[in-house]
C-alpha positions in Angstrom: 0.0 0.0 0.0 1.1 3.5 -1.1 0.6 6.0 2.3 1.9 9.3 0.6 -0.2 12.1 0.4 -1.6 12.3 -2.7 0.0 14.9 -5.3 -2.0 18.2 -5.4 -3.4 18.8 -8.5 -4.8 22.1 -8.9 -2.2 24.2 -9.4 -3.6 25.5 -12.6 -6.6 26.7 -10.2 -3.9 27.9 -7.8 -2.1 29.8 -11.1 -5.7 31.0 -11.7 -6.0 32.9 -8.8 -2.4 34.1 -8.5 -3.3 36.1 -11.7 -6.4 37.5 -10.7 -5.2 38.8 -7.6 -2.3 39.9 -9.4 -4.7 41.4 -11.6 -6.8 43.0 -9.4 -4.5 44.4 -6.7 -1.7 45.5 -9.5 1.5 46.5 -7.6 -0.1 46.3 -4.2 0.3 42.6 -4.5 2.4 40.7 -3.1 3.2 38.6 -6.2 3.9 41.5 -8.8 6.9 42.9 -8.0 8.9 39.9 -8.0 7.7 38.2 -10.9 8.4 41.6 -12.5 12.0 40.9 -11.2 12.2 37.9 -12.2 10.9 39.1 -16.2 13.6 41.9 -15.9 16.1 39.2 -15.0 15.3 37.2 -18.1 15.4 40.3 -20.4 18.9 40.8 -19.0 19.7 37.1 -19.5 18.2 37.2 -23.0 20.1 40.5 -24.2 23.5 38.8 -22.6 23.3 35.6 -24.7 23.3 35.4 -28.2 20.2 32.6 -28.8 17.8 34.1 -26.5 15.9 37.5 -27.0 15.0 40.1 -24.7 11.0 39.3 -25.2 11.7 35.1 -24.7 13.8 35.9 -21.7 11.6 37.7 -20.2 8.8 35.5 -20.4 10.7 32.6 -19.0 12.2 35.0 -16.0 8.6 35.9 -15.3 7.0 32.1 -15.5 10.3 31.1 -13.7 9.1 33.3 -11.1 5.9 33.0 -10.8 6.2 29.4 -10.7 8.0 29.5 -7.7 5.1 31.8 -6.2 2.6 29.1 -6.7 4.3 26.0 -5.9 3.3 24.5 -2.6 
């Protein structure tokens, strides 16, 4: 028998609501300022290497960090 707790599964509804309140309460939230660090990061990362650009950088800098928002 298997006595793990199961894996939580609703981190897209987790994601969900990370982006409205994100949405909603704009820089006031907690969330904002460092996934906009994180998408400033990856800009800075994609203008320093030559097969990434500023825009793709910056998207993974700001999943990276908003990923490590939501995880549980």
């Amino acid at each position: 028998m298997d006595n793990r707790e199961p894996r939580r599964n609703d981190w897209v509804e987790d994601a969900k609501a990370e982006v409205s309140g994100m949405a909603k309460g704009g820089m006031d939230h907690p969330s904002t300022k460092p996934v906009l660090a994180g998408a400033a990061i990856g800009a800075l990362a994609g203008a320093l290497l030559p097969v990434v650009t500023l825009p793709v950088g910056a998207i993974v800098g700001a999943g990276f960090a908003f990923y490590n928002r939501i995880k549980k």
